[in-house]
One Martini backbone bead per residue (centre of mass of N, CA, C, O) as a GRO file, in nm:
protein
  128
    1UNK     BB    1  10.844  21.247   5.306
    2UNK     BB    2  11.093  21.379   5.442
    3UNK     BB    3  11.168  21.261   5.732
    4UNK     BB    4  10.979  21.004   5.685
    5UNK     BB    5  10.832  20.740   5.702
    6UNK     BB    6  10.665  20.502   5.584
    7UNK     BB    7  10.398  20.249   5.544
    8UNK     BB    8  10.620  20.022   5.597
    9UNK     BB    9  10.810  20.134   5.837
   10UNK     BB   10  10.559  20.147   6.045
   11UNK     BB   11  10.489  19.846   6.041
   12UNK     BB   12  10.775  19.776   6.102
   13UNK     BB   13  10.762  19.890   6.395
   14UNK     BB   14  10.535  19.739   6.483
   15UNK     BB   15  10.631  19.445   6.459
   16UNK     BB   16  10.890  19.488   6.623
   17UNK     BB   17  10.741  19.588   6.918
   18UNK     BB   18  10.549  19.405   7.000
   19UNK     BB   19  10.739  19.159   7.084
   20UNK     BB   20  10.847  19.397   7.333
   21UNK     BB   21  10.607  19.377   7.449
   22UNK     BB   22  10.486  19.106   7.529
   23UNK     BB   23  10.730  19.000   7.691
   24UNK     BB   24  10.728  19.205   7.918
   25UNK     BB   25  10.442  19.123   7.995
   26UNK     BB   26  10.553  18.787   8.026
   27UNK     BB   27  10.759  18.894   8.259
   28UNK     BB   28  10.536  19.024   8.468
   29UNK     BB   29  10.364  18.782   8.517
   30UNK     BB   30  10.654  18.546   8.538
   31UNK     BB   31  10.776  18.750   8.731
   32UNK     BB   32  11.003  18.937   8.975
   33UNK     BB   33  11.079  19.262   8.879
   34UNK     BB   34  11.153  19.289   8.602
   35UNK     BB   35  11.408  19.407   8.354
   36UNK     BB   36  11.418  19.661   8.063
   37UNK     BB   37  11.512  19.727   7.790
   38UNK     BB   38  11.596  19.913   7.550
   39UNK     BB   39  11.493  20.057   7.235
   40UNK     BB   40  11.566  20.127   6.934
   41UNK     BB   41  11.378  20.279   6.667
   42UNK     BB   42  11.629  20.379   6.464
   43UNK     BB   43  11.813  20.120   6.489
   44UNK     BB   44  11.585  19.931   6.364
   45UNK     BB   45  11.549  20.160   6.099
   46UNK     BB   46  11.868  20.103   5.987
   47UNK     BB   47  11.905  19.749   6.053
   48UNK     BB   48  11.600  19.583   5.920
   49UNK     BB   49  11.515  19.625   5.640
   50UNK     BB   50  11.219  19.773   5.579
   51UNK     BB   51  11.200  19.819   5.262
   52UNK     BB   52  11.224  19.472   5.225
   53UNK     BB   53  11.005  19.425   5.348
   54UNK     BB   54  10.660  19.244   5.417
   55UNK     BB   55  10.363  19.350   5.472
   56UNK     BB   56  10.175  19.107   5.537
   57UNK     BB   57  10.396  18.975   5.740
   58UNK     BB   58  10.379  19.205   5.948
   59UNK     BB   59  10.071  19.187   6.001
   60UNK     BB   60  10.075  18.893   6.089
   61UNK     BB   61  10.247  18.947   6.341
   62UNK     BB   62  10.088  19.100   6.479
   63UNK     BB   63   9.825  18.970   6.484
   64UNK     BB   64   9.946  18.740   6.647
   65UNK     BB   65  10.075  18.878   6.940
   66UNK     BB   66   9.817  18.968   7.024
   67UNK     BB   67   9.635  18.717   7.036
   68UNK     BB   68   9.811  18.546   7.224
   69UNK     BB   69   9.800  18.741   7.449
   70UNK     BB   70   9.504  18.764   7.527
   71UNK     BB   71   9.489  18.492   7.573
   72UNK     BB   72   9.640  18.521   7.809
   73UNK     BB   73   9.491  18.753   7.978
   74UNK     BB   74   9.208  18.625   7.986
   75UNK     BB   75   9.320  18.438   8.244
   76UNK     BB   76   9.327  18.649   8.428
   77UNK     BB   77   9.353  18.836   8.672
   78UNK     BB   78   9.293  19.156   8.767
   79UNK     BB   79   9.597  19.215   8.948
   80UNK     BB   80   9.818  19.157   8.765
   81UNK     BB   81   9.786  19.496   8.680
   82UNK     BB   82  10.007  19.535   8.951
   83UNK     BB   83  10.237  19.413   8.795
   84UNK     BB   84  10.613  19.501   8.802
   85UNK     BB   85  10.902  19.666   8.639
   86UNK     BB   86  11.178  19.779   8.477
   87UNK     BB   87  11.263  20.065   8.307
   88UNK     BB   88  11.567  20.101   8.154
   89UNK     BB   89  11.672  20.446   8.055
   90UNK     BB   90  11.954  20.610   8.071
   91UNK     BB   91  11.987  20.547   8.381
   92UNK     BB   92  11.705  20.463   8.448
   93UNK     BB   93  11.430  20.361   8.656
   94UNK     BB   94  11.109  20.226   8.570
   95UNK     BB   95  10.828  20.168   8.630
   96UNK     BB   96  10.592  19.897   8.512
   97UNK     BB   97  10.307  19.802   8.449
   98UNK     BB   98  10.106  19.589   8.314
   99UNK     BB   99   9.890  19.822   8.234
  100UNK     BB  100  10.056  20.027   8.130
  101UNK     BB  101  10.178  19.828   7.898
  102UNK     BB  102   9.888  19.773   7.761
  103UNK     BB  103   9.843  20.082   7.679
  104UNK     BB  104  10.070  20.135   7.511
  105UNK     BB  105  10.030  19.906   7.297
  106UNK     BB  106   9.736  19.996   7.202
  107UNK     BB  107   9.832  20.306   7.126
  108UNK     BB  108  10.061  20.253   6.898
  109UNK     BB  109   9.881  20.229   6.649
  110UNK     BB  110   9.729  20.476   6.637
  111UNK     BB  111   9.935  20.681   6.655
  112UNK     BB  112  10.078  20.551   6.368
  113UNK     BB  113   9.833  20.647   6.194
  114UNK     BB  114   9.840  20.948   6.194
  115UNK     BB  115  10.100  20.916   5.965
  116UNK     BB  116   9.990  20.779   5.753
  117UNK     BB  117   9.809  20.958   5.693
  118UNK     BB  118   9.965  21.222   5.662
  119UNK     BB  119  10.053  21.094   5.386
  120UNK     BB  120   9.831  21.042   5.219
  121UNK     BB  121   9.715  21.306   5.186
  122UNK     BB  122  10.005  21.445   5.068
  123UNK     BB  123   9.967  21.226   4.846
  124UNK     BB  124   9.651  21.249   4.756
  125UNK     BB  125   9.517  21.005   4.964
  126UNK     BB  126   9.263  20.803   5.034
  127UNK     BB  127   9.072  20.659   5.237
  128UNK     BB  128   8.900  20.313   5.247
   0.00000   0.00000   0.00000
């Protein structure tokens, strides 16, 4: 589908985006009201070879930032999801919480797989 990223494409972005999340995440857990930079995803899928990435490895960098992540997580107490950082976007400052920060990253594979499926769709294939 043109003007649309591929099923490879994809993974490259979550991929490259996990360790963006996990990062601000660990920045807000270990300082005080960290300020984090914007990423362009579209920067990102124009010059970092996405095309010419290794699918599985792709999926493995996902899996291991998450398990790290979690493993983080799981040993906090329930307030530290109310502490929170800055993220800065075209001269904007938005706090963003550690819990808000991980319903985002949360809902991130989610959100791109339904266009992966309307992908496989438009090309007549099924899901496994």
């Amino acid at each position: 589908m043109p003007g649309k990223w591929s099923t490879l494409e994809v993974v490259c972005h979550l991929s490259d985006f996990e360790p963006v999340y996990a990062d601000r995440m660990k920045r807000v857990i270990a300082e005080d009201r960290p300020v984090f930079m914007s990423a362009d995803e579209q920067r990102y899928a124009a010059s970092l070879a996405y095309q010419d990435r290794d699918l599985e490895e792709e999926l493995s960098l996902i899996e291991h930032t998450r398990n790290q992540l979690a493993r983080i997580l799981r040993k906090l107490p329930t307030e530290v999801l109310e502490r929170a950082g800055t993220y800065r976007h075209e001269g904007q400052d938005e706090p963003r919480t550690l819990e808000r920060l991980l319903t985002t990253i949360t809902n991130h594979i989610p959100h791109h797989a339904k266009f992966i499926r309307e992908k496989r769709g438009a090309l007549g294939l099924r899901d496994q």
